[in-house]
N, C-alpha and C positions, 0 to 999 in steps of 0.2 A: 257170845255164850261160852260157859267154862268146857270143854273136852274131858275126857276122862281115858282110861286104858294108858295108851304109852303117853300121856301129855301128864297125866299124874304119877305116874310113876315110868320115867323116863331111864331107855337103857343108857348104859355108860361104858363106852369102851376105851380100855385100859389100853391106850398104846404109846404115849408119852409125847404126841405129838401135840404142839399148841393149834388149836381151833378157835377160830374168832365167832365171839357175841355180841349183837349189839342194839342200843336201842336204836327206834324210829329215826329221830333224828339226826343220825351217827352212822345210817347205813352203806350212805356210800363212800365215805372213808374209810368203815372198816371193812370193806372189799376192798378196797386196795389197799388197804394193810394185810389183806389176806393174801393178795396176786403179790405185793413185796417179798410175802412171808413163804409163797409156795405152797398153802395150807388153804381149807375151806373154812368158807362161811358155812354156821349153824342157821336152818332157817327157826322164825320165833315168829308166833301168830300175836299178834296184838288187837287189842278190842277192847268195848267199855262196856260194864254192868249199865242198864236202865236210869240207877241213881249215880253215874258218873266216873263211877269208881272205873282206876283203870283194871284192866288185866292181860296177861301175857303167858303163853306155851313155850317152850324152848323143846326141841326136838333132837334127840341124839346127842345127848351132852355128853362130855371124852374127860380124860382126865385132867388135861390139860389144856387150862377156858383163860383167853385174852377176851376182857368184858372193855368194849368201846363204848361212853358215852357222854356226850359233851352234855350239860347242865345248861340248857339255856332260857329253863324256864321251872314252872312247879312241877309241870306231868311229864318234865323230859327226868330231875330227879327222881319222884315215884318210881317210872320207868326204870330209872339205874339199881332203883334201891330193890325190886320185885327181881330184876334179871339178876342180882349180887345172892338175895337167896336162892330162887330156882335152882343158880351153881353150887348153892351149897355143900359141903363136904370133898369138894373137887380140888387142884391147887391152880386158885385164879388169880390172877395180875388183871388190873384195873388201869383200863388207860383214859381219862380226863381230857379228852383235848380242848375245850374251854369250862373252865369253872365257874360258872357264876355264882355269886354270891364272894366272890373273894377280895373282891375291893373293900369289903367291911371288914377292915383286919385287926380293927379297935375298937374301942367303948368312947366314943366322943361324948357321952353322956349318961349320967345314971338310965337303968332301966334298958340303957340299950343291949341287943344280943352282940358276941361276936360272931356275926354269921360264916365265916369262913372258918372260923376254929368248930364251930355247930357242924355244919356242913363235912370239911373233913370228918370228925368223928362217927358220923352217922355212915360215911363211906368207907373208913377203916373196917368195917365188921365185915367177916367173909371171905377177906381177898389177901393174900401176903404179900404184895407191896403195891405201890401206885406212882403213874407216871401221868405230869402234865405238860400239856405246851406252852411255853411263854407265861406261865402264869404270871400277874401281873405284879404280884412280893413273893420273892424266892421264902419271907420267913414264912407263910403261909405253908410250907412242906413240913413244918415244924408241929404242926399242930396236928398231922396225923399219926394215927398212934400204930402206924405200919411202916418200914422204908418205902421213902418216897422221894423222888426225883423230876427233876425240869430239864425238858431241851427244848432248843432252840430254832427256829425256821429262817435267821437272818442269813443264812446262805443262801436258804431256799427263794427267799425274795430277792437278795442278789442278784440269784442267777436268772430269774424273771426279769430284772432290770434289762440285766443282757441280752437278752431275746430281742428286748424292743428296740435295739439299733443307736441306743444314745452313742454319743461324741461329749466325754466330756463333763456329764449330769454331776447336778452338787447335789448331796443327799442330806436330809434337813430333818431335825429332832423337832416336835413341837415344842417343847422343851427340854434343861439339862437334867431332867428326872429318866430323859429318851436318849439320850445321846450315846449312851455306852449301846444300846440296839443299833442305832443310827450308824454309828462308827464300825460294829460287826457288818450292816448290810453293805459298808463304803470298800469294805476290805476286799471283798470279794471279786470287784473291779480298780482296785487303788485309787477309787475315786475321791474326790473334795468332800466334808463331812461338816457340820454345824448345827446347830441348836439355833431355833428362834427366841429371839430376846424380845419383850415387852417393855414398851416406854411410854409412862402415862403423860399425856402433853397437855393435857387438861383435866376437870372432874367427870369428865364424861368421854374424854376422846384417847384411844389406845395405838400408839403405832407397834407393828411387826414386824421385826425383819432380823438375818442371819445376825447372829453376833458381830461373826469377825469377817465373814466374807461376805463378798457381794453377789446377787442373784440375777445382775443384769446380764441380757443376753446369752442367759445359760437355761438349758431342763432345767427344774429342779423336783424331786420325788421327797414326797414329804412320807415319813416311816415311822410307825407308831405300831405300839401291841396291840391294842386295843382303839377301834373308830367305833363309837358310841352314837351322841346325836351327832356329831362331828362340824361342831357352831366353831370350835377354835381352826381348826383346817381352814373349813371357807374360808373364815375370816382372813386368815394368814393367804391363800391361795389369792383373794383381792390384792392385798396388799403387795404381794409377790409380784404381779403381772405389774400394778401400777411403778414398781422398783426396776423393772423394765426383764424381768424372766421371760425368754420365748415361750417355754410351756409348765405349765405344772400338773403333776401327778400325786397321787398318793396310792398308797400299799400298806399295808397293814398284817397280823397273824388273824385276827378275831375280828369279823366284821360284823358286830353289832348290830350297827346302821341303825337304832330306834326312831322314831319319831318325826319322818321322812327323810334320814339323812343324807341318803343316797344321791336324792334330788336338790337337796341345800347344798352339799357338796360340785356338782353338775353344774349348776346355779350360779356359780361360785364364780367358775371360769376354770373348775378342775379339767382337764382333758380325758384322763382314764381315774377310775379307783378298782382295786382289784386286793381281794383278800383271799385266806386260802380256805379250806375245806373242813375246819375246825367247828364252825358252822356253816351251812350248806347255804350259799348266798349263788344269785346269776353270775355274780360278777367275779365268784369264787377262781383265780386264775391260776394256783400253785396247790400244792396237796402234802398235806403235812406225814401222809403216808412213809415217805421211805426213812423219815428220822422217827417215827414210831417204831418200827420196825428195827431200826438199829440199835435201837432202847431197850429191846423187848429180847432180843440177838445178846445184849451185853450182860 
């Protein structure tokens, strides 16, 4: 139900310090972007009118509003786009940590939209610049019509590698479209780095396996921006094991996972998968927090 008194007309205090917003599904990253920052979280009521529609209070909004919210569906954008007004007249920075819609970064056909060129523009309004994670084409920051900028989390999975005790892991691109990630996440431990090559051996029958190295008798952590349904992983993870890998892993920034992937992946003969907190997943094992934060700082 709507509030009225201070939810409509909200006080605002002027003290120059940055305050984090954010939507539903974004909340607990932007608390610790908030604990990074040293700075409070604003609390924001959310709820839905009878026919659907959503709606949202923000409470004690300051001069200075960092709006969190990853895109990962239709009512997590509304969300973004309802919290971008509410801060209206304020000076707000928009942090994106997954975008969706931005793999459509072309017109592969008359009548199609470019949804990530749409999508920027509708989030440019309100906010003076904008920051995302990994987004998945850097030229997609092109298409907002505010400074916008990309970091990075391939340390941050790095240093997650490291936690787990490997000796030695080769770290494996699904492909050389991933490699340049791949090669950031390798650097962090000076470890072995590759891309998977595809070899069609028939009309129907596909092998997998590292280009130039081998994967016998090694970890190997398969690293990618984006794990969607995640059918190429598995696939590649079979293949991996039958090449003679003692174990395989994957890691990821943006865990997806649609359409059971989780469990295809599992299935597979994956051992762990672990993405970070860009979308709030179980398996979420890194937090993309302290390189927001160093964003937001520059």
């Amino acid at each position: 139900m709507p509030c009225y008194g201070w939810c409509r007309f909200p006080q605002i205090k002027k003290r120059g310090i940055m305050k984090i917003i954010s939507t539903e599904p974004s909340q607990v990253l932007a608390s610790r972007v908030a604990d990074a920052l040293k700075t409070t979280i604003i609390d924001v009521k959310f709820s839905r009118f009878p026919d659907g529609e959503l709606y949202l209070c923000a409470n004690e909004l300051d001069e200075d509003m960092v709006i969190v919210g990853s895109v990962v569906d239709s009512d997590s954008l509304i969300q973004l786009v309802l919290l971008i007004d509410a801060c209206e007249g304020l000076t707000n920075q928009l942090v994106i940590p997954y975008m969706g819609y931005a793999r459509q970064d072309k017109r592969f056909k008359a009548g199609e939209p470019v949804s990530a060129r749409a999508i920027s523009r509708v989030l440019s309004r309100g906010v003076d610049r904008c920051i995302t994670v990994n987004i998945h084409d850097k030229k997609v920051l092109s298409y907002f019509d505010i400074p916008a900028s990309d970091v990075s989390l391939a340390r941050d999975i790095g240093t997650h590698i490291k936690s787990m005790g490997f000796i030695d892991p080769l770290i494996l691109a699904p492909d050389d479209g991933a490699d340049a990630f791949a090669k950031a996440v390798a650097a962090c431990g000076s470890w072995d780095h590759d891309h998977l090559d595809k070899t069609r051996i028939s009309g129907d029958e596909v092998r997998m396996a590292p280009r130039t190295l081998s994967a016998a008798d090694r970890s190997v952590v398969i690293v990618d921006d984006i794990i969607s349904t995640g059918g190429t992983i598995a696939t590649a993870a079979s293949m991996l094991r039958e090449q003679g890998a003692c174990d395989v892993f994957a890691a990821c920034v943006h865990g997806v996972l649609t359409g059971g992937a989780f469990a295809r992946l599992k299935a597979s003969g994956i051992h762990e998968v672990v993405c970070s907190d860009t979308i709030e997943r179980g398996c979420s094992g890194f937090s993309a927090a302290d390189r927001i934060a160093e964003a937001l700082l520059r």
